[in-house]
C-alpha positions in Angstrom: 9.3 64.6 -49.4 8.4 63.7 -45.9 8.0 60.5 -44.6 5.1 59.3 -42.5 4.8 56.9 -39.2 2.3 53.9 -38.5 1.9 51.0 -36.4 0.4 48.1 -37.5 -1.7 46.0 -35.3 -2.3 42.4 -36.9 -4.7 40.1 -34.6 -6.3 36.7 -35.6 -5.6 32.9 -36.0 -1.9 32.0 -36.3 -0.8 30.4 -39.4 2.7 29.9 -40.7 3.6 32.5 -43.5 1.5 35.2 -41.8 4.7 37.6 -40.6 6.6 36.7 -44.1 3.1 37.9 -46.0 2.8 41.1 -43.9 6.6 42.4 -44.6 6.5 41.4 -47.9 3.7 43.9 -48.6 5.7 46.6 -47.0 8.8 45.6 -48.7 7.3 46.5 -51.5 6.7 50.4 -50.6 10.6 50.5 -49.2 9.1 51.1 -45.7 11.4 50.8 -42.9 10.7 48.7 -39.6 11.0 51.0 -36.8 10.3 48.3 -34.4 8.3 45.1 -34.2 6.7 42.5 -31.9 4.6 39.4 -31.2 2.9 37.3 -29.0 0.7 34.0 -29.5 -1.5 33.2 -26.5 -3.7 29.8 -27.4 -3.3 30.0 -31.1 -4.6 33.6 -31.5 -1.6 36.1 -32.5 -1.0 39.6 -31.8 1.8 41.3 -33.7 2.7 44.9 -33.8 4.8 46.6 -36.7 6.4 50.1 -36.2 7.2 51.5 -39.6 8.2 54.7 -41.6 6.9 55.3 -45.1 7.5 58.1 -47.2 4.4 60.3 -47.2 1.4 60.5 -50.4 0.5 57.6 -52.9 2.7 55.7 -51.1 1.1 55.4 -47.9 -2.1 55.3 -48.8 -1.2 52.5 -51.3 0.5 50.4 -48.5 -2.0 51.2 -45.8 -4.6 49.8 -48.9 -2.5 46.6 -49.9 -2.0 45.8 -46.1 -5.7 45.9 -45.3 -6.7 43.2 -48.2 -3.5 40.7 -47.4 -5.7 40.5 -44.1 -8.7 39.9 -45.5 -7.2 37.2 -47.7 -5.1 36.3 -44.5 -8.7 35.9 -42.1 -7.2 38.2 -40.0 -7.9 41.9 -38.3 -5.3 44.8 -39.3 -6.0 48.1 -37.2 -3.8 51.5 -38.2 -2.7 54.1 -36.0 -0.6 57.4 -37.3 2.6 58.2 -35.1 3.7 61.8 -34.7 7.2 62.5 -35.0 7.4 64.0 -31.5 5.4 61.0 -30.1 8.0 58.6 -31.7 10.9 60.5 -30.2 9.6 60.9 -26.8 9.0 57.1 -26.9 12.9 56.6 -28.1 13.8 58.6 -25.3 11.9 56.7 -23.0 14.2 53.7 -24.3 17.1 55.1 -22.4 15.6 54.5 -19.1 16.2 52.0 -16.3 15.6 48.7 -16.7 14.1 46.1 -14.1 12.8 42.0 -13.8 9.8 41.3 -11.6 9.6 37.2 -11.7 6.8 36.1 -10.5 6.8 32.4 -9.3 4.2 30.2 -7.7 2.2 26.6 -7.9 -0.3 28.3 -10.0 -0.7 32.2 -10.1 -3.8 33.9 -9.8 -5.6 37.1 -11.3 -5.2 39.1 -7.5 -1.5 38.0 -7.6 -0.7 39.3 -10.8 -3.0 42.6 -10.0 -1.3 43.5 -7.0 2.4 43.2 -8.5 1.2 45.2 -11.4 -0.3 47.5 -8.7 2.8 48.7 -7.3 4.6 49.1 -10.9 1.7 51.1 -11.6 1.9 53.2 -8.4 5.5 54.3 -9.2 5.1 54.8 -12.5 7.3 51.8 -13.9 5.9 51.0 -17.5 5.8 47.0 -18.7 7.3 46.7 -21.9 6.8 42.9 -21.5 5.3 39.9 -20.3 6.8 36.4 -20.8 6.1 32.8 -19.6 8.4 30.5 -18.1 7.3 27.7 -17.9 5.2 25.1 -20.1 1.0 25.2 -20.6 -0.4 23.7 -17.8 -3.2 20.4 -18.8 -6.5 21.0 -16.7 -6.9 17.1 -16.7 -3.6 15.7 -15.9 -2.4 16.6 -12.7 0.9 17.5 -12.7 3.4 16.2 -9.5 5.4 18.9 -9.5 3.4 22.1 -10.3 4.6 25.3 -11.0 4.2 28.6 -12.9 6.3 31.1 -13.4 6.0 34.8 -15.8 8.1 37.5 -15.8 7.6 41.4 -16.6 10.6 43.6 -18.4 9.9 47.0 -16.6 11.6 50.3 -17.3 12.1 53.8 -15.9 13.3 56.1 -12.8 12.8 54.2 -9.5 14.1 56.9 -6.2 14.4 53.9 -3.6 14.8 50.2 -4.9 14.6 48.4 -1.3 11.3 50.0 -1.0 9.9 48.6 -3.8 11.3 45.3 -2.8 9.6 45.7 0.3 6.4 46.0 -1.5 6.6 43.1 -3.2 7.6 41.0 -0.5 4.4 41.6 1.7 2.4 40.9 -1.4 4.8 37.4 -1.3 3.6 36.9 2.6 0.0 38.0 1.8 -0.7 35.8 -1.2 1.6 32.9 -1.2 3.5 34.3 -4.0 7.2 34.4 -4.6 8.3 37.6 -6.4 12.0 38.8 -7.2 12.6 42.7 -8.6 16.5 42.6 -10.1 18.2 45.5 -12.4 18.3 44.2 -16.1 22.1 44.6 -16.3 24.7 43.0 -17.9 25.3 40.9 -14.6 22.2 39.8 -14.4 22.3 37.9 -17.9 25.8 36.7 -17.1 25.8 34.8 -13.7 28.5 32.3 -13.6 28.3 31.3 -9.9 25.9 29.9 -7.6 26.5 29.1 -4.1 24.5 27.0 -1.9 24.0 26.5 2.0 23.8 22.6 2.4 21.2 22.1 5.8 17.6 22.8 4.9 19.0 24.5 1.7 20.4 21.9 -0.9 18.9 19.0 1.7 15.3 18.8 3.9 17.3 18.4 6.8 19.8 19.7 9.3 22.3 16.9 9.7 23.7 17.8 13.2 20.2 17.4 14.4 20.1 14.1 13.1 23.3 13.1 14.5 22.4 13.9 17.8 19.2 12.0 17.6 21.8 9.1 16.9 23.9 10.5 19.7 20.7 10.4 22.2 20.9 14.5 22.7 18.4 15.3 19.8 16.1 17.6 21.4 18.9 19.5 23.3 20.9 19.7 19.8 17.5 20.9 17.8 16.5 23.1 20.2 20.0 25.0 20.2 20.1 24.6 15.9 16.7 26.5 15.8 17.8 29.4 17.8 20.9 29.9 15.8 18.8 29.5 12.6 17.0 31.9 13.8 19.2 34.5 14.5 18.4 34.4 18.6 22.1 33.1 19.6 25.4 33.4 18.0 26.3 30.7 15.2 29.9 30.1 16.9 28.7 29.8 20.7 25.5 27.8 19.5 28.2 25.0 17.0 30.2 24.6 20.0 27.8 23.7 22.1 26.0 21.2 19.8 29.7 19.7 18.8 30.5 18.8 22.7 27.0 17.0 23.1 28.0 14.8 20.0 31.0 13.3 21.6 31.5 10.0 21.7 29.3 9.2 18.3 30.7 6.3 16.0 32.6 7.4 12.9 30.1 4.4 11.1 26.7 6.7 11.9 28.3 8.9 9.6 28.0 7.0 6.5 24.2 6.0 7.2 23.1 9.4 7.4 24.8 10.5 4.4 23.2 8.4 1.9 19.9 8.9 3.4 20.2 12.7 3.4 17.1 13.6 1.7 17.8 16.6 -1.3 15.4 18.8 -1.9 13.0 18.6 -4.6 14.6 20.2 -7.8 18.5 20.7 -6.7 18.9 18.1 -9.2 17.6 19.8 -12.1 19.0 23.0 -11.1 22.4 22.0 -10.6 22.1 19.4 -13.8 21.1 23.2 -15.8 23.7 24.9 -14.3 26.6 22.9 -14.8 25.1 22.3 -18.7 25.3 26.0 -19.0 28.4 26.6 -17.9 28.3 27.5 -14.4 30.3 27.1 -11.3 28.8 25.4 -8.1 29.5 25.3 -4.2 28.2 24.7 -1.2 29.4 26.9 1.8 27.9 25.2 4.8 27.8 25.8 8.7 27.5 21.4 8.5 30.4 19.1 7.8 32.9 18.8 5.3 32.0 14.9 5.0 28.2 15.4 4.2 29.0 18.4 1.7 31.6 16.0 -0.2 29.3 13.2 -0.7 26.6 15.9 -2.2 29.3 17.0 -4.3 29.5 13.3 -5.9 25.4 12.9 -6.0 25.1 16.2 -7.4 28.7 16.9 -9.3 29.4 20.7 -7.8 32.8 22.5 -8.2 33.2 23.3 -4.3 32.7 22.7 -1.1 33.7 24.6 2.3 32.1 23.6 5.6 33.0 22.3 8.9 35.7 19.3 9.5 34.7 16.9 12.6 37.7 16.1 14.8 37.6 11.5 14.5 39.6 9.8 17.2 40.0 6.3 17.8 36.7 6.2 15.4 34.6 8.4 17.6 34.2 11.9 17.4 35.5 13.6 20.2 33.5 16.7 20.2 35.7 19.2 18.5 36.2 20.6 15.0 39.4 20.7 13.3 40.3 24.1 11.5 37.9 27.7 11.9 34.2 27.6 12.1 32.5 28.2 8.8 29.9 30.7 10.3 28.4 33.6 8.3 31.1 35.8 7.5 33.6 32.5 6.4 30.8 32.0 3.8 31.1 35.2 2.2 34.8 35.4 2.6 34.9 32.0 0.7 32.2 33.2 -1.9 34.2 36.2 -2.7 37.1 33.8 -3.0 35.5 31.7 -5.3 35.1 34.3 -7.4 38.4 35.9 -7.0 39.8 32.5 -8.2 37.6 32.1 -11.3 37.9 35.9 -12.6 34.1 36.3 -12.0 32.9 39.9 -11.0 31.0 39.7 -7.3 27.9 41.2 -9.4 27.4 38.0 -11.4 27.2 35.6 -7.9 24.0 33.8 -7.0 24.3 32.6 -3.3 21.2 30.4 -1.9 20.1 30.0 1.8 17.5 29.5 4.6 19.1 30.3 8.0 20.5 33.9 9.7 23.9 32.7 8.9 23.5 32.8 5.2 22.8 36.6 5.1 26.1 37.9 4.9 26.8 35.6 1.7 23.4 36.5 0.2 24.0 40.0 1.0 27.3 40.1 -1.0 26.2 38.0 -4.0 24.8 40.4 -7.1 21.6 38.3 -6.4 20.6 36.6 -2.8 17.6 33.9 -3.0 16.3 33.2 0.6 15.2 29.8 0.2 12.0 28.4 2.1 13.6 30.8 5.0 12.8 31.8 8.3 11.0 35.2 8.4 14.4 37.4 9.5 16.2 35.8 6.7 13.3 36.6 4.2 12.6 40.0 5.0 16.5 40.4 4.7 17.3 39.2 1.5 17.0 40.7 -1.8 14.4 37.6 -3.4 13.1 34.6 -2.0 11.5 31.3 -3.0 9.2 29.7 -0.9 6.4 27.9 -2.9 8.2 25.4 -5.0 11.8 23.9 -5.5 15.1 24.9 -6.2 15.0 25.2 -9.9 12.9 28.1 -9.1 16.1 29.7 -9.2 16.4 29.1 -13.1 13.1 31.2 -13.4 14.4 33.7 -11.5 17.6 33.6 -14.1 15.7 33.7 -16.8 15.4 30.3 -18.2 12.0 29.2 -19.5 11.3 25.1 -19.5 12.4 24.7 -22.8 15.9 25.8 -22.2 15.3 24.0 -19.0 13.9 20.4 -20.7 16.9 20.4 -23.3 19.6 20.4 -21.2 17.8 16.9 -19.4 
């Protein structure tokens, strides 16, 4: 005897027991679950049941004994027959690609969500799901730190991926929105190593320009840091000449700035979750060794490579000590990282703001450009520009409560 298909839509109040009373009815008939889902959005649930049966008094029976457990349950049950060639063009559909759009923003609106779904839409990308990241937002309390994150499993054939990338980051400039499209692959559920820039990055601040407000050179200095930042001037030239106007500095400035270097908002519950979950941390900066090594005590990361001032006499003389950590040392030492730790180049994170953070967040399996200047954005593969640097965790996955536990 044949069997038959169906897929059972159940809608209505939750209650506990209501999934257990619904396979317990088809337990009965011997049906098997070909597939099964749910979702609970303000109380009200929606689950979907897949399921083979074998055909006559046995499916109409079921289809019967399902429809008054709702009625008994309060709740609406809805029936839809599945072909045998429909269910195996949708199994073969299962074999397609698989992609991540996180969306990530203070609050999200209706047009935000529209247009990202707008573009999966236009190249034929089907949403298998939708899931929230972070916790139910009050309408009375006001939160300090607000954010909202939701993220869409997509799947099937996409001909140019930077493309689509590019799509979604002018609907990032348009509407304030941050959005990141990543292949669902092994590597992206195991990332074991996340590198920071320091200046502007893992700090509000760039720390040379402060020392050559201390110096008395600070708009020369600032001035220069932009440009390189920027991408006008070359990182080398432009740390050489900021180095020479800070000669003479005291050694003892050096300590005042450090414990007043103000860390961004969130590196501490990011790095906190990271370190929890088993991940390795470093900065690679273009600042100083003695500034990244103190945030490696506030914050407790596994590395730090930057640049090493040249002290004499308790002044700095103007020089460096050892080769300049521009762009192409930071990927050199995040590919050494990883060469040290056994981790595949696929499963890096690197983190940055400034031009010379592109070769590092070109060679990571993901790059975040973080609150960056426009070149840097439109260069990288995901950015984050309208909250912290948790935001990173959504883009990793993590909802708040995986988040929240590890506090």
């Amino acid at each position: 005897m044949s069997n038959e298909i169906f897929l059972l839509n159940i809608s209505g109040q939750d209650k506990p027991g209501l999934t257990s009373s619904i396979t317990s009815v088809l337990a009965q008939y011997d049906a098997k679950i070909l597939d099964i889902g749910q979702a609970n959005i303000h109380d009200t649930l929606s689950l979907g049941i897949l399921f083979e049966i074998q055909s006559g008094a046995s499916s109409a029976s079921v289809l019967k004994d399902l429809l008054f457990k709702s009625y008994e349950l309060g709740i609406i049950a809805k029936f839809s027959p599945i072909t045998s060639e429909n269910y195996e063009s949708w199994v073969k559909q299962q074999g397609k690609d698989k992609y991540i759009v996180t969306i990530l923003g203070e609050k999200l609106s209706a047009e935000q969500i529209s247009e990202v779904t707008k573009v999966i839409s236009e190249i034929n990308l089907n949403i298998d799901a939708i899931k929230r990241l972070t916790g139910r937002t009050s309408l009375i309390n006001k939160e300090e730190y607000p954010h909202s994150s939701i993220q869409l499993s997509i799947r099937g054939k996409i001909n140019c991926k930077e493309e689509v990338t590019k799509k979604f980051m002018q609907i990032s400039r348009d509407l304030d929105v941050d959005i990141a499209f990543q292949e669902d692959n092994i590597y992206r559920r195991n990332r074991r190593l996340v590198c920071f820039d320091m200046d502007s990055t893992l700090i509000q601040a760039e720390v040379i320009d402060r020392l050559a407000e201390l110096a008395g050179v600070g708009e020369e200095v600032k001035a220069i840091t932009e440009s390189a930042m920027q991408g006008d001037i070359d990182f080398n030239e432009s740390f050489k000449q900021r180095m020479k106007l800070l000669k003479g500095l005291s050694e003892d400035v050096l300590h005042e700035v450090a414990v007043n270097l103000p860390i961004t908002k969130g590196a501490k519950r990011l790095i906190d979750t990271l370190k929890k979950y088993g991940f390795k941390t470093a900065i690679l900066s273009g600042g100083f060794t003695y500034f990244g090594h103190y945030l490696q005590q506030e914050l407790g990361m596994d590395y730090v490579y930057a640049n090493q001032l040249e002290i004499k006499d308790g002044l700095l003389t103007g020089g460096y000590i050892g080769d300049i950590v521009d762009g192409n040392k930071k990927a050199e030492y995040l590919k050494e990282i990883a060469d040290k730790e056994g981790i595949n180049i696929s499963q890096t994170i690197a983190v940055g703001d400034g031009a010379n953070d592109l070769p590092m967040l070109n060679l990571a399996g993901l790059g975040i450009a973080f609150h960056a200047k426009p070149k840097v954005k439109n260069s990288a593969q995901s950015s984050i520009s309208s909250v912290g640097l948790d935001g990173v965790l959504y883009l990793l996955g993590y909802h708040d409560r995986h988040i929240d536990l590890m506090e």
